[in-house]
C-alpha positions as CSV (number, residue, x, y, z in Angstrom):
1,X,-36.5,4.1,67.6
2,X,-34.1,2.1,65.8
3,X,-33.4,3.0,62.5
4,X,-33.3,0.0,60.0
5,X,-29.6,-1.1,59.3
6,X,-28.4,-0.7,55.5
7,X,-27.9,-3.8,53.3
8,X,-24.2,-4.1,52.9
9,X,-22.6,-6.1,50.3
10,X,-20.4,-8.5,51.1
11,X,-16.9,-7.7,50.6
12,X,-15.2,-9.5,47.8
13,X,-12.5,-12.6,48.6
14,X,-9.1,-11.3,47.5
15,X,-8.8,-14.6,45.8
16,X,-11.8,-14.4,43.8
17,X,-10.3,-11.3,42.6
18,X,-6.5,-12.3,42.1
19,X,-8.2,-15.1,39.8
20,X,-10.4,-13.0,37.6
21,X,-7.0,-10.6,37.0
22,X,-5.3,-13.7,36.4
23,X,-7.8,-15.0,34.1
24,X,-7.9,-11.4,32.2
25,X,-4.6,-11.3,31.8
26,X,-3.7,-14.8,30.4
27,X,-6.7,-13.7,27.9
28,X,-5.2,-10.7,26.9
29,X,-1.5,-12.2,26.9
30,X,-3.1,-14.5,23.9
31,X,-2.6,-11.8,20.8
32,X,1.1,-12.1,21.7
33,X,3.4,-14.4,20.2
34,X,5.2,-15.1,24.1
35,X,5.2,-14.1,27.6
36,X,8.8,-13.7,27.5
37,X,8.3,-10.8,25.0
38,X,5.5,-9.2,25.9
39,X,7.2,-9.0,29.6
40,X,10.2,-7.4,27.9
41,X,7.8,-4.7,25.8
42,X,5.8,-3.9,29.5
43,X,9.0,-3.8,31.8
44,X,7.7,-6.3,34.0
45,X,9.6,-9.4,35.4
46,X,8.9,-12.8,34.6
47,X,8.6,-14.1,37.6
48,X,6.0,-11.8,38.8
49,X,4.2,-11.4,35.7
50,X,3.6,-15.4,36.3
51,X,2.4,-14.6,39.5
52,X,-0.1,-12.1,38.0
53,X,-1.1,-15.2,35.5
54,X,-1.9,-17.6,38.0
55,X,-3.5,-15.3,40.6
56,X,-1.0,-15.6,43.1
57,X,-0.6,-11.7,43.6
58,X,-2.2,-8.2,42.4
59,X,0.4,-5.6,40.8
60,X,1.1,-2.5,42.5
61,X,-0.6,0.8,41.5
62,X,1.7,1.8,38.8
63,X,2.2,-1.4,36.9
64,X,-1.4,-2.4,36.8
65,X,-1.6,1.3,35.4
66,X,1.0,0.1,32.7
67,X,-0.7,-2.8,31.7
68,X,-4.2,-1.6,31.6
69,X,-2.2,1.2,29.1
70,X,-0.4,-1.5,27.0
71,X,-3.7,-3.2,26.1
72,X,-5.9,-0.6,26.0
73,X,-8.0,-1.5,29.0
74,X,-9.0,0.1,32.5
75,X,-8.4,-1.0,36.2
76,X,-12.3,-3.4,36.4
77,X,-9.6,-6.1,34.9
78,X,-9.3,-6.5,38.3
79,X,-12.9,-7.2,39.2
80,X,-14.9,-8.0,35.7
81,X,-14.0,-10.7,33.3
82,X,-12.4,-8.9,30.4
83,X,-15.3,-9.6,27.4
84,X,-17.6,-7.6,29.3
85,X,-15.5,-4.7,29.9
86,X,-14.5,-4.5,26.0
87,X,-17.7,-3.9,24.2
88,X,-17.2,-4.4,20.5
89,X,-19.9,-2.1,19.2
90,X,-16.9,0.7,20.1
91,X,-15.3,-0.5,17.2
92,X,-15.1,1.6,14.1
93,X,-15.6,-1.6,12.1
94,X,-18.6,-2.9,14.0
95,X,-20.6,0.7,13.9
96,X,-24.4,-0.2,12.8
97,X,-23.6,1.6,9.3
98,X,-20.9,-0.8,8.4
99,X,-20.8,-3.8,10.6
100,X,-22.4,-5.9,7.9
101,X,-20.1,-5.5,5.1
102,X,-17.2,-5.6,7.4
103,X,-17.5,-6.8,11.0
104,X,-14.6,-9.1,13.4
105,X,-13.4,-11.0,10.6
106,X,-11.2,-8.4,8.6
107,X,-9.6,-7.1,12.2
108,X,-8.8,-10.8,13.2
109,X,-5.3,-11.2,11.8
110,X,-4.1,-14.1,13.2
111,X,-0.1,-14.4,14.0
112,X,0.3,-17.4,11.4
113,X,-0.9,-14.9,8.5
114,X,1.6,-12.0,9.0
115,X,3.3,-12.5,12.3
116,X,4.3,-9.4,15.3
117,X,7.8,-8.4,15.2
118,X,9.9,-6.4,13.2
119,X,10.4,-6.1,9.5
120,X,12.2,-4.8,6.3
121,X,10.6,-3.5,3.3
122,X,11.7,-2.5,0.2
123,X,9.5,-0.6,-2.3
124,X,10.5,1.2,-5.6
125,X,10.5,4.7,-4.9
126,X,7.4,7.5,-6.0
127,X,10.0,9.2,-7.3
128,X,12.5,7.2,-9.2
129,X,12.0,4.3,-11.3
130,X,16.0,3.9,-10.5
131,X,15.8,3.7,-6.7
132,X,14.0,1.8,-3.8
133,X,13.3,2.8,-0.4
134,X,14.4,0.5,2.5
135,X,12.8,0.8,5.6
136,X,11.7,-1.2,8.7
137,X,8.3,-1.4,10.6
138,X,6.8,-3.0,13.6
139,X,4.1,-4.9,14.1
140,X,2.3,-5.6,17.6
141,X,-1.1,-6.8,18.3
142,X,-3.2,-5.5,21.5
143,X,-6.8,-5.5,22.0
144,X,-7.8,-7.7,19.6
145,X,-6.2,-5.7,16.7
146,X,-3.3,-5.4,14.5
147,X,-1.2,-2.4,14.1
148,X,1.7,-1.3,11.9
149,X,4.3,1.1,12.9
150,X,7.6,2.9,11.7
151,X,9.3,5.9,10.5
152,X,9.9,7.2,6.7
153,X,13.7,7.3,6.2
154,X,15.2,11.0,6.6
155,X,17.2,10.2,3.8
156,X,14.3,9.7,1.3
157,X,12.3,12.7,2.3
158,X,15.8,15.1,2.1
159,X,16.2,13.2,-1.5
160,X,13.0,15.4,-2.3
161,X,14.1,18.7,-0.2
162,X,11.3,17.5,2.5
163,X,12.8,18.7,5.8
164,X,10.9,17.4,8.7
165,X,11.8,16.0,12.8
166,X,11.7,12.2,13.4
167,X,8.3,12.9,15.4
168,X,6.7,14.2,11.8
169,X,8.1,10.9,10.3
170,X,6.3,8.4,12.2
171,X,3.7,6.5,10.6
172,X,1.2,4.3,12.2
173,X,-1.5,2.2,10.7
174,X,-4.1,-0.6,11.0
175,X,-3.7,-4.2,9.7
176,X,-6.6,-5.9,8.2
177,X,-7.3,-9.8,6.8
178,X,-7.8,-9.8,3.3
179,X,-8.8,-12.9,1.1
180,X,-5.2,-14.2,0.2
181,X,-3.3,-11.8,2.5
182,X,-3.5,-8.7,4.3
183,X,-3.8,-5.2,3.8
184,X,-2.3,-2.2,6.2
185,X,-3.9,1.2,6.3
186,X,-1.0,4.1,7.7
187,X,-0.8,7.8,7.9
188,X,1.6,10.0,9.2
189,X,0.9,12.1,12.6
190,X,-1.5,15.0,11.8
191,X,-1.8,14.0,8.4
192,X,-4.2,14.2,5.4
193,X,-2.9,11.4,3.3
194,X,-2.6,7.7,3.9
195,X,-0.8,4.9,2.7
196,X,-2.5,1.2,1.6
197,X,0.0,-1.7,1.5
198,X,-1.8,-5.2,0.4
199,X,0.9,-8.2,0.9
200,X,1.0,-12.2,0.6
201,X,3.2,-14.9,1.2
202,X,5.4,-15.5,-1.4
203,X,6.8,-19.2,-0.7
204,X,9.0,-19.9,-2.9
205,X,11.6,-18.0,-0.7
206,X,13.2,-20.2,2.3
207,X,12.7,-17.4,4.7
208,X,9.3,-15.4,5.6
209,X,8.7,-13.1,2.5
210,X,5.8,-11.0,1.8
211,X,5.2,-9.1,-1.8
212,X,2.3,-6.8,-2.8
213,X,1.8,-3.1,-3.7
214,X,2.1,0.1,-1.8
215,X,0.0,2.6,-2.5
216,X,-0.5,6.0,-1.8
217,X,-3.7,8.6,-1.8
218,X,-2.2,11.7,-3.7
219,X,-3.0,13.7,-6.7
220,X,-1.7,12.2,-9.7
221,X,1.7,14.0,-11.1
222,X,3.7,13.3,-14.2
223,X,6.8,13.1,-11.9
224,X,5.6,11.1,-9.4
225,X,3.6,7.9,-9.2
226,X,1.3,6.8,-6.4
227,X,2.1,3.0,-6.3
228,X,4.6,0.7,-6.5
229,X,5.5,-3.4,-5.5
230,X,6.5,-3.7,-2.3
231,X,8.2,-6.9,-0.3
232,X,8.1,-7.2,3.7
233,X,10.7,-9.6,4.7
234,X,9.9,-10.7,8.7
235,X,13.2,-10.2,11.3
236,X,10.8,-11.1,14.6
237,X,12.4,-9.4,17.4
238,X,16.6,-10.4,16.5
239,X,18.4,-7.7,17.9
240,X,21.1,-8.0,15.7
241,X,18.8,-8.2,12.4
242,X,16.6,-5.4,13.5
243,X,20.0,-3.3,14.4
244,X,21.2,-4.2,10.9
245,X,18.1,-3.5,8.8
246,X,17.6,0.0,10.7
247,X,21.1,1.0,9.2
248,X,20.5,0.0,5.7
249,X,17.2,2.1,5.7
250,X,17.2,5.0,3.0
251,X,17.4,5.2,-0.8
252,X,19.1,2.6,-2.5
253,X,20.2,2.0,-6.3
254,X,18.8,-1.3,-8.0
255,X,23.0,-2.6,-7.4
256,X,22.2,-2.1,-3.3
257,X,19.2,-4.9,-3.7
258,X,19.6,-8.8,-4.1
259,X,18.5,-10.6,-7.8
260,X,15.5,-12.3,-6.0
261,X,13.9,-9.0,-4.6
262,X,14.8,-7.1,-8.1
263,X,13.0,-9.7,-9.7
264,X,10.1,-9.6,-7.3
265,X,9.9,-5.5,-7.1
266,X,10.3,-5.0,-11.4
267,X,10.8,-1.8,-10.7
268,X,10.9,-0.8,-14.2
269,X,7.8,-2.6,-15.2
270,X,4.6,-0.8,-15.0
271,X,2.1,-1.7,-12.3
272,X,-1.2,-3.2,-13.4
């Protein structure tokens, strides 16, 4: 007796399949600002990556498993298109409970808003009306999203006999679209506490300058105060201005800051 064959499906055409990577890929290359610098954050060659974009080759192994870790996605890039593989109802802001009130909109930050790339902030210090902090943060965008990154200055923690390693310094946060700016969301690894910064464009400055308010979520201390202006002035990825920003970083008297930032910061002045 012959036994009834199985139905076998038919095997996929490899250049069905280099164009559906190639099609993912060029989707999720969009949230960057170029392929020349999003090739330089993955490690991956120019040349090839193009190759990847027009579906002229698969990567090996361990660079697909790069990208799919740089965006936030898994290896059916290669076989599904990519808006059925995300599914949006994973997102915090689109859970049932909430999805009304806040939905897509607030996480679509769009690069002519508050642009990726580095930059420098200055904010008056918690702890002295006399003093600013100077720091630097990053900001990328990958699946979908907006996110904030950086380090609080050693130098302004040991100011306050705070003691802690690099790792314990790093701050990371969410950026969200606000009605005439945006508004970034941080906290520190393992921490309780966060951090809300609301900026806007401030135009009357030749260069890309953002002012707003930091703000932080801590019990309130006659010594200390929990906000304070902030302005985010936007480096994009210069190696030199990044390089020089990093080494100004730390605790600075009001002499150490230019007139149009003093002015913009009024330290001095009470926040309302």
């Amino acid at each position: 007796m012959i036994s009834p064959s199985k139905p076998t499906c038919p095997e996929p055409d490899p250049s069905e399949l280099r164009a559906v990577f190639g099609q993912n890929l060029r989707h999720l290359s969009k949230e960057h600002s170029s392929i020349a610098s999003l090739c330089r954050k993955l490690g991956i060659n120019r040349t090839q990556f193009n190759r990847y974009l027009t579906g002229e080759s698969f990567p090996r192994p361990d660079v697909l498993h790069k990208i799919c870790r740089f965006f936030g996605v898994d290896a059916r890039i290669l076989l599904e298109p990519v808006a059925t593989i995300k599914n949006p109802n994973e997102s915090l802001l689109d859970h049932p409970q909430i999805r009304a009130f806040f939905g897509r909109q607030p996480a679509e930050v769009p690069e002519s808003l508050f642009p990726s790339g580095f930059y420098r902030f200055i904010r008056g210090s918690f702890y002295s009306e006399d003093h600013y902090v100077v720091g630097l943060v990053h900001v990328t965008r990958r699946s979908g999203y907006t996110f904030i990154r950086g380090y609080e200055p050693s130098k302004v923690l040991g100011n306050v006999g705070i003691r802690i390693p690099a790792r314990e310094r790093e701050y990371r946060g969410v950026v969200l679209r606000q009605d005439e700016g945006v508004m970034a969301i941080t906290m520190r690894r393992h921490s309780m506490s966060c951090s809300i910064t609301y900026l806007t464009l401030e135009r009357i400055f030749p260069a890309p300058l953002w002012e707003g308010f930091a703000a932080r979520s801590a019990r309130e201390k006659p010594t200390t105060r929990r906000v304070g202006r902030v302005i985010y002035q936007h480096l994009g990825e210069s190696p030199s201005a990044i390089r020089a920003a990093a080494r100004q970083a730390g605790l600075k008297a009001d002499t150490d800051i230019q007139a149009p930032h003093l002015a913009l910061l009024r330290n001095q002045e009470e926040f309302r």
